[in-house]
SESE-970684 format. One record per residue (C-alpha): residue number from 1; residue in three letters; x, y, z. Coordinates in nm, 2 decimals, padded with zeros to 4 digits. Layout:
<recs>
   bake   selo        u        v        w
    NUM    ALA        X        Y        Z
...
</recs>
This chain:
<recs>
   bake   selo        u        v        w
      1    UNK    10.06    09.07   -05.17
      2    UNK    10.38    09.00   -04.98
      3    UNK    10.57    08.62   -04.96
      4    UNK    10.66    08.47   -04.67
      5    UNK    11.03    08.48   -04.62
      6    UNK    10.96    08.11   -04.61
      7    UNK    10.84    08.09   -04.93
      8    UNK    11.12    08.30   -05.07
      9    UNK    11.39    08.11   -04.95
     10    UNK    11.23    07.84   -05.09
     11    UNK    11.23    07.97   -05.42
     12    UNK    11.59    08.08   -05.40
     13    UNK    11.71    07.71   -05.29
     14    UNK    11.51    07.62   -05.60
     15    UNK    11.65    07.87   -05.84
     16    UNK    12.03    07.74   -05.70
     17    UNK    11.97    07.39   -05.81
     18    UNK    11.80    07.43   -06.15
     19    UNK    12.03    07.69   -06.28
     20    UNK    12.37    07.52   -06.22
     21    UNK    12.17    07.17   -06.36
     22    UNK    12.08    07.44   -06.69
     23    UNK    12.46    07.51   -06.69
     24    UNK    12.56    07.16   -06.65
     25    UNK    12.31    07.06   -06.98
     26    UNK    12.41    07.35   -07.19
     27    UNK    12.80    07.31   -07.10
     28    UNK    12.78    06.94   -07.16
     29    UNK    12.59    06.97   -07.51
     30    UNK    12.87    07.27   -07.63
     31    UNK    13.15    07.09   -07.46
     32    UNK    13.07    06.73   -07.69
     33    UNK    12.92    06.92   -07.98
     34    UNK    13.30    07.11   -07.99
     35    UNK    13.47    06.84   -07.92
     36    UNK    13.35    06.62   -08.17
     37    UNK    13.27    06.86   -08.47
     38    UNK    13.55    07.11   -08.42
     39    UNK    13.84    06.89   -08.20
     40    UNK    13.85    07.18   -07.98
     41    UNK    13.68    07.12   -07.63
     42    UNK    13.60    07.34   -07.40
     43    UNK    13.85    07.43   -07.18
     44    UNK    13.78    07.41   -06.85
     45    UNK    13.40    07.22   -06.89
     46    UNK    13.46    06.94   -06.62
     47    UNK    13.58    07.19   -06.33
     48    UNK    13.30    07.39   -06.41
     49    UNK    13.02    07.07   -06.43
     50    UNK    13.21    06.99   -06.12
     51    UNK    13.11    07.30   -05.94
     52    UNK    12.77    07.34   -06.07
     53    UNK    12.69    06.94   -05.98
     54    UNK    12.79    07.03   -05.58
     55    UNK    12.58    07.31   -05.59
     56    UNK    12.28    07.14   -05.75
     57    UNK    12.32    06.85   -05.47
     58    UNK    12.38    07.03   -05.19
     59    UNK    12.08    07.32   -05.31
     60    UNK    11.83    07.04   -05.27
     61    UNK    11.92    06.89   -04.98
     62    UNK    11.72    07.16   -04.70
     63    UNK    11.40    07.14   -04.98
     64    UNK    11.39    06.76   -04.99
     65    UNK    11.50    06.75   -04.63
     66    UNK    11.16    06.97   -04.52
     67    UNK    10.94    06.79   -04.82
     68    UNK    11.11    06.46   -04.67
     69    UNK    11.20    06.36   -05.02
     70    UNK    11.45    06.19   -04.97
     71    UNK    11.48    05.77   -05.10
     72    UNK    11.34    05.57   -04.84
     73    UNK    11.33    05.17   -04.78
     74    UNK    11.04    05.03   -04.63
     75    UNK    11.16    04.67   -04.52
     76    UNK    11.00    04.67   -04.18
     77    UNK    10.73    04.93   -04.20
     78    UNK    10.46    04.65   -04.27
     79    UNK    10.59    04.46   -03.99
     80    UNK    10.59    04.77   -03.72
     81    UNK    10.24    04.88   -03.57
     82    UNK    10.21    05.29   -03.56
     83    UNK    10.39    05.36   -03.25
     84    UNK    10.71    05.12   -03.37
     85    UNK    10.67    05.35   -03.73
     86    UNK    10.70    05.64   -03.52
     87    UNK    10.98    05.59   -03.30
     88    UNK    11.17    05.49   -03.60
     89    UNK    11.08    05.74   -03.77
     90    UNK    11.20    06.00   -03.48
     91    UNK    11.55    05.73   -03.43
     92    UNK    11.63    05.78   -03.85
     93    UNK    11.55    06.20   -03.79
     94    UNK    11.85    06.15   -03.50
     95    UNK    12.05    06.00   -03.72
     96    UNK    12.05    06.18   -04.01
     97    UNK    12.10    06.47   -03.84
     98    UNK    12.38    06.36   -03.68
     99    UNK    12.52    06.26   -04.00
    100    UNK    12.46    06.63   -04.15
    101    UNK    12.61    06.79   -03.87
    102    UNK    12.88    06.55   -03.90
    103    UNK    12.88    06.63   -04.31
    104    UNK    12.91    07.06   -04.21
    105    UNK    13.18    07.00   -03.95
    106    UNK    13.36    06.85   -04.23
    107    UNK    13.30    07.08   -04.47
    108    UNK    13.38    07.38   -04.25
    109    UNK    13.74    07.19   -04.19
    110    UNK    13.78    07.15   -04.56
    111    UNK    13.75    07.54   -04.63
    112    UNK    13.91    07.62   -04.36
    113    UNK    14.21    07.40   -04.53
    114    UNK    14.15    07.55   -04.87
    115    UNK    14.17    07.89   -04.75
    116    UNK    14.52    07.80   -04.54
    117    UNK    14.68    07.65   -04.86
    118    UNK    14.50    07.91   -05.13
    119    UNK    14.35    07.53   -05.31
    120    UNK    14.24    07.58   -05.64
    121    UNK    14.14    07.42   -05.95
    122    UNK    14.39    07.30   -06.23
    123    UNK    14.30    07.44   -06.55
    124    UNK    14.08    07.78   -06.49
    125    UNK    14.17    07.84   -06.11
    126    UNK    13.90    07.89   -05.94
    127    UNK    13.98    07.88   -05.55
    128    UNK    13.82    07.62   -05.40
    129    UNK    13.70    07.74   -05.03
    130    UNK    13.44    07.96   -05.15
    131    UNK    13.28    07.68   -05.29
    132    UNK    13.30    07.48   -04.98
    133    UNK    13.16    07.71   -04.77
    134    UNK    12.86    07.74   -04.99
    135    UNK    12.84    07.40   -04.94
    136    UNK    12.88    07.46   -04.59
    137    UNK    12.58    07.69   -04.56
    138    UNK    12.36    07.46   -04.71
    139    UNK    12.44    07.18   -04.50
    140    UNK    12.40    07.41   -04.19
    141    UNK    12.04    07.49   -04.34
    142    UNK    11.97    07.14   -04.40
    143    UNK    12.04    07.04   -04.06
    144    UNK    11.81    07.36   -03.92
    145    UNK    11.53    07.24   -04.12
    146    UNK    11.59    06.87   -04.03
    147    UNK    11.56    06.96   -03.67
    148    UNK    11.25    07.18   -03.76
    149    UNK    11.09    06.84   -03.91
    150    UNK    11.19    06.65   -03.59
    151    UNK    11.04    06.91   -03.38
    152    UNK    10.70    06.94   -03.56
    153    UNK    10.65    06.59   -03.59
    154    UNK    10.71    06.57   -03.20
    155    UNK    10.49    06.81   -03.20
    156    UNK    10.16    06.62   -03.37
    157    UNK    10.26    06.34   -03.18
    158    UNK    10.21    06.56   -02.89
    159    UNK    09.91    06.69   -02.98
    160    UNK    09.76    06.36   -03.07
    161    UNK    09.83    06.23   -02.70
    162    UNK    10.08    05.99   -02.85
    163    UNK    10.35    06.15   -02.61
    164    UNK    10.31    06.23   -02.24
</recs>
């Protein structure tokens, strides 16, 4: 039986924000259990949290993006009859992808700066563009699934004579 590449990146998104969350729980228990029964923290624990937090976040943005997950408000929507719902629907889909694109072009500057001055963390390190441009890729992903939304639900709209 084979899995849709689909389905596999799916599962691979997944896996990169549970396991830095794992690492975050288990670093954070060690970290205060050594701190507070030894005096001897570990050295190092919040540049590491730091890392794993980002790449939780930024993990879960394409699968929440396709599932739309993400918080909405609902202050209008009783107000707006299906077509209204609709076109603001497709008006917030502009907009936040506008705003993701906006986020990678960003990001892309940022490791591009961290690469040019060699940036890295203060106690272990670590160099700080490869990071970014994880976050980078992720973004890019959440903005190519964003616009695969939009487009589908354009789509069914289609479909459904709602658009001519």
């Amino acid at each position: 039986m084979t899995i849709p590449l689909a389905s596999k990146l799916e599962q691979v998104l997944k896996w990169t924000c549970v396991l830095p969350l794992m690492v975050i729980l288990v670093l954070t228990f060690v970290d205060v259990f050594m701190r507070y029964v030894f005096a001897s923290p570990i050295t190092g624990a919040t540049e590491v949290i730091r890392f794993c937090m980002a790449l939780a976040v930024f993990a879960g943005l394409p699968v929440l993006t396709r599932d739309r997950g993400h918080i909405t408000v609902s202050l209008i929507d009783n107000l707006l009859g299906a077509h209204a719902l609709r076109i603001k629907q497709a008006v917030c889909d502009a907009v936040s992808l506008f705003a993701v694109m906006l986020l990678a072009w960003r990001l892309w500057d940022q490791a591009g700066l961290y690469v040019n001055t060699q940036a890295a963390t203060i106690v272990l390190d670590l160099p700080m563009a490869p990071l970014v441009y994880v976050l980078f890729a992720f973004t890019v992903l959440t903005a190519i699934l964003l616009a695969a939304v939009m487009v589908n639900t354009l789509a069914a709209a289609s479909a459904r004579g709602e658009i001519s």
